[in-house]
C-alpha positions, 0 to 999 in steps of 0.5 A, spaced: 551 419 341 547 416 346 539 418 346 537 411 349 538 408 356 538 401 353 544 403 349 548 401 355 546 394 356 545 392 349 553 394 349 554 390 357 550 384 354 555 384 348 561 385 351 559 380 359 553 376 357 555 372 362 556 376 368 551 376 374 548 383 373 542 383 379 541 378 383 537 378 390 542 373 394 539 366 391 536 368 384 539 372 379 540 374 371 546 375 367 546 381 363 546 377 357 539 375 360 536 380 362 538 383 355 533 377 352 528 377 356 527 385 356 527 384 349 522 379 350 518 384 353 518 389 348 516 385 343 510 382 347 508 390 348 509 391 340 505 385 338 499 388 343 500 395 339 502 398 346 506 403 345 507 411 348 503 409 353 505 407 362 505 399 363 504 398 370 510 393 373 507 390 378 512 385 381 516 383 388 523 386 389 527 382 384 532 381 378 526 379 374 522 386 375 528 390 373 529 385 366 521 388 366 523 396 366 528 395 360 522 391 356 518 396 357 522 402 355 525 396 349 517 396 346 517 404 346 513 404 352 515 407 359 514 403 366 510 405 372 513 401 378 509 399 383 509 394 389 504 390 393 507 393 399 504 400 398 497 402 401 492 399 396 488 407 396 494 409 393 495 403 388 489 405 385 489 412 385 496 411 381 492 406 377 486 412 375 491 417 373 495 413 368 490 409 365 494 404 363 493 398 357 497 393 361 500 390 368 506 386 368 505 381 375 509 376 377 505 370 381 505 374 388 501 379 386 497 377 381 490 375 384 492 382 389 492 386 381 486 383 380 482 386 385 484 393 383 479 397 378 482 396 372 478 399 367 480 395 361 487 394 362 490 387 360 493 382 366 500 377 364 504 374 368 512 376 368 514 369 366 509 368 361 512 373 356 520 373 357 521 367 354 517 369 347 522 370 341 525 377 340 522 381 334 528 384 332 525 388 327 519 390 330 525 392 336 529 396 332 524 401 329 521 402 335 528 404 338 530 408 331 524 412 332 525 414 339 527 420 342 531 423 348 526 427 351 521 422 350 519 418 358 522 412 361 518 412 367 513 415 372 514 414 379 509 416 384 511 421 391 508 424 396 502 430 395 500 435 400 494 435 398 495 426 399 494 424 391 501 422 389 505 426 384 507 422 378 514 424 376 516 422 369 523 422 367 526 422 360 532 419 356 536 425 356 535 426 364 537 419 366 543 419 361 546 425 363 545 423 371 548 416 370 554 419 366 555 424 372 554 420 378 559 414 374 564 419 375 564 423 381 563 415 385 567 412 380 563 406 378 566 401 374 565 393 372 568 392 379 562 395 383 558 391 388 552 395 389 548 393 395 541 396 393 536 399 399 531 402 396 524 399 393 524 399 385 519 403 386 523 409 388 527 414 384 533 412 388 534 406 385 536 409 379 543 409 382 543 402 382 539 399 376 543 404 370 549 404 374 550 397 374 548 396 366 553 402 364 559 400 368 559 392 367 558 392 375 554 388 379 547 389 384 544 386 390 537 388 392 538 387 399 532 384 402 527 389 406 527 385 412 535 385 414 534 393 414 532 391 422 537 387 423 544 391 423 549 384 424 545 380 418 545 386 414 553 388 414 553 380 415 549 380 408 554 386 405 560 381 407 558 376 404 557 378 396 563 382 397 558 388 397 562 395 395 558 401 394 552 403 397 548 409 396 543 410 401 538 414 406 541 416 412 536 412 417 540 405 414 547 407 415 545 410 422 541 405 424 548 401 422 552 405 426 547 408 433 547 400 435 552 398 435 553 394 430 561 396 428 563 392 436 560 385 432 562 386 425 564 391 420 563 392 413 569 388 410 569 390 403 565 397 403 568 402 400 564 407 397 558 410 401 554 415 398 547 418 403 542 422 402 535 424 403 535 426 409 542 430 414 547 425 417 548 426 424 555 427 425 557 422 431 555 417 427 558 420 420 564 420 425 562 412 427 563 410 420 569 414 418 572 411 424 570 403 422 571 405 415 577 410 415 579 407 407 572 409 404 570 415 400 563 418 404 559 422 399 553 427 401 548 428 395 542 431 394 537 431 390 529 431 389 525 426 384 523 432 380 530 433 378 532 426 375 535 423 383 541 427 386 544 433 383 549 436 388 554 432 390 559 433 397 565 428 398 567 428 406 573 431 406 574 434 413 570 432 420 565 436 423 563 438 430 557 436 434 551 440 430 555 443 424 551 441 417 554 437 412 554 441 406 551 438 398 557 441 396 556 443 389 551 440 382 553 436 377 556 438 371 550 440 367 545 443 372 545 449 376 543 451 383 539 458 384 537 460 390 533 465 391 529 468 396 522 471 396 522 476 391 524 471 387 532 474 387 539 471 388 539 471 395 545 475 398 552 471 400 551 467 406 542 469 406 538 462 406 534 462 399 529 456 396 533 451 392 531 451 385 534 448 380 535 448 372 539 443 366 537 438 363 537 433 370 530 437 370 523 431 369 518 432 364 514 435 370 507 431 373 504 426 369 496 428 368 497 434 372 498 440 370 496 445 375 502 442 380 507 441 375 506 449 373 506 451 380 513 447 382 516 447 374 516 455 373 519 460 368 527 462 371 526 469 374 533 470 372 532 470 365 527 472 362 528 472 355 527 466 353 522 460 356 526 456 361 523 451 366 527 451 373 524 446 379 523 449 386 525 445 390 521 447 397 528 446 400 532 451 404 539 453 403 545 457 403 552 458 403 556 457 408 563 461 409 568 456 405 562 456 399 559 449 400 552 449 399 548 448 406 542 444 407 538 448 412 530 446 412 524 445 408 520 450 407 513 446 411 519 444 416 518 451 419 514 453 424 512 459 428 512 459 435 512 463 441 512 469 436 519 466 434 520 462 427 523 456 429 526 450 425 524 443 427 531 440 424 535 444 429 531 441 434 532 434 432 539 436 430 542 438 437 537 433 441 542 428 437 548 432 439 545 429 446 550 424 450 547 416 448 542 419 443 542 414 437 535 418 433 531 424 432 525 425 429 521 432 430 513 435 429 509 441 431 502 440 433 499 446 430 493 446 433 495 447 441 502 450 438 506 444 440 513 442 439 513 435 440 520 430 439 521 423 439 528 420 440 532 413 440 536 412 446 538 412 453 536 418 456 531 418 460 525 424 457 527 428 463 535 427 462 534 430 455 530 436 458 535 438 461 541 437 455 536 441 451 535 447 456 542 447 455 543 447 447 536 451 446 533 457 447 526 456 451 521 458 444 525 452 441 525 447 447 519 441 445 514 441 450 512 433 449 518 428 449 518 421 447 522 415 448 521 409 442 525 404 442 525 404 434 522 411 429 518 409 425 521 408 417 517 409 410 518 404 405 524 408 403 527 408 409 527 415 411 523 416 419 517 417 417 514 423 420 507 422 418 506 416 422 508 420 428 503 425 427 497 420 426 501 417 432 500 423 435 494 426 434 491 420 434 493 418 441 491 426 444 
């Protein structure tokens, strides 16, 4: 029985010591590499006496960063990604809440981790402990007394109060996503995956133990090509790349431009999305380009260990029909519930709750949030049970298939009416040459303002929208952009347009 995830790249090390395991493009580690080198790490960790506690990983996107996370978990220990590219408030807000003994940097950041409020905490260099002689012993008794529920890693959201949220994550919930997601995208020894995501993100899961499970391979794409549609496909054609699993935003942005007229993804085969709703002309762009690819919908939040619906395109959808999240994994269930904590009636929006082993450990340091999204089921209350509410909206549709409808914080009142923002974006992309939409409420003079990539003109979208909308949903500001704004995880990012916004008012 497998109770650790390094089981899966001791076993890959064994049997394909050779072969290229992550790479940039220029730089890479074999599987035999980054198993010596993690194992070096751990045994630096041991002789430190660190163990149970959060190592910060401070490192650029690369194959030696995620050689750190497995030397990490390797000395008892679990990681805390981080990057100089997040705001430096954050960086030190995260680092007063772990309060960790030890920062792994590479040379790139390690005169920016020196300026941070360290509290004691050691600084090495990455390249200083990979090359240190494993403890073999010393390693094995680390792993003999670990457990499945014990961590692997905190990785840090967004908070609505504007402190982050530290998820932490298990053994156990990482190995059962892994095994569940190898299966549904049939990820074996002949996957190429391109990696979008920073490291620092949960998203990047898929890549990084999926490559290690099945014996495949995994491209950290480099950021900047991310803006450059041909390069990025060019790049994708190059290393032969044939799975992704993105955000929306990065396919689209593909798709909008026009990129297929220059030059297609030649060995794509599998494409999963998820995070935000694909519009459906530009799912239908894709699957025109690539008609041999699979297309999968997943969905999930950080809180329960990456995705844990799945929905694999079987059919087209019209103009403004939603994409549904199918169904959950095996081993996880989706309740919906409606206000009075009861199963929402067949066809009845409820919020998306979930339970099962795919469930995080909650917050690190912060019990107050984790007791207000990790609760009790109501559905059962015989015996303490976690479910994970989700804040998100769904329901049913009529063929069963689970619909993603709105977040919670994404509905407003207007004009006496509830309004979904969403459905605004989602029918001002239904708009002739409409590549992007993106959507936000100024409360405080009541107003829905929509921003949007394409050709139209504000005043030609005005009135495409009075044909769609009723007049309560209508927006009363619309902007042209030449590019919406993107997190780091490439989703739009709304909180850039409201500080944009407000900022200009």
């Amino acid at each position: 029985m497998r109770h650790n995830v390094l089981n899966d790249l001791w076993r890959t090390a064994r049997e394909k010591p050779d072969k290229l395991a992550f790479s940039d493009g220029v730089n890479g580690l074999t599987f035999g590499e980054v198993c010596r080198q993690s194992r070096a790490v751990g045994t630096f960790l041991h002789q430190r006496g660190i163990c149970r506690r959060p190592v910060v990983v401070f490192m650029e996107k690369s194959p030696q960063e995620v050689a750190a996370f497995f030397g990490v978990v390797a000395g008892g220990c679990f990681y805390v990604p981080l990057d100089a590219e997040m705001p430096a408030g954050r960086i030190q807000l995260i680092l007063d809440n772990v309060q960790t003994p030890l920062l792994i940097c590479d040379s790139h950041t390690l005169e920016t981790a020196r300026s941070f409020r360290l509290d004691g905490a050691e600084t090495v260099l990455y390249s200083d402990i990979a090359g240190l002689k494993p403890d073999d012993a010393a390693l094995q008794v680390i792993y003999d007394h670990t457990l499945d529920t014990d961590p692997i890693y905190v990785v840090f959201t967004s908070g609505s109060t504007g402190i982050p949220k530290g998820v932490a994550a298990c053994h156990r919930s990482v190995l059962d996503y892994m095994e569940q997601l190898s299966e549904v995208l049939g990820f074996n020894e002949h996957t190429v995956f391109g990696s979008q995501t920073p490291l620092y993100f949960d998203a990047c899961l898929k890549e990084l133990y999926g490559t290690v499970r099945s014996g495949g391979t995994t491209y950290l794409i480099p950021k900047n090509l991310f803006s450059i549609p041909v390069s990025l496909v060019e790049y994708l054609n190059e290393h032969k790349i044939n799975t992704v699993c993105w955000v929306v935003s990065a396919l689209t942005m593909i798709s909008a431009f026009g990129t297929f007229d220059i030059v297609k993804p030649e060995f794509l085969r599998t494409i999963a999305f998820g995070s935000e709703v694909f519009p459906a002309k530009q799912l239908r762009l894709w699957r025109e380009a690539l008609p041999e690819a699979s297309f999968t919908n997943l969905y999930g939040p950080t809180e329960g260990t990456g995705m844990c619906c799945y929905y694999r395109v079987d059919r087209e959808f019209q103009e403004g029909e939603a994409i549904p999240i199918g169904q959950p994994f095996p081993n996880r269930e989706i309740l919906l519930l409606n206000e009075a904590g009861q199963s929402a009636a067949k066809g009845e929006p409820g919020e998306i709750c979930i339970r099962g082993t795919t469930l995080t450990l909650g917050y690190y340091n912060d019990p107050e949030r984790t007791a207000a999204a990790f609760v009790q089921n109501p559905l059962q209350t015989a015996y303490p049970e976690w479910i994970y509410k989700t804040g998100d909206i769904g329901r049913y549709n009529d063929r069963g298939e689970l619909v993603f409808v709105s977040r919670k914080d994404y509905q407003i009142k207007h004009m006496g009416h509830r309004v979904e923002l969403g459905e605004v974006e989602v029918n001002a992309a239904m708009a002739p040459d409409i590549q992007m939409t993106a959507c936000i409420y100024d409360g405080r003079r009541s107003k829905i303002v929509l921003y949007y990539v394409g050709g139209l003109t504000e005043k030609e979208l005005t009135a495409e929208l009075k044909t769609r909308l009723p007049r309560y949903m209508l927006p009363n500001r619309i902007f042209r952009l030449e590019r919406l704004p993107q997190t780091a995880n490439g989703k739009i990012d709304r909180k850039a347009l409201e500080a944009s916004y407000l900022g200009a008012r």
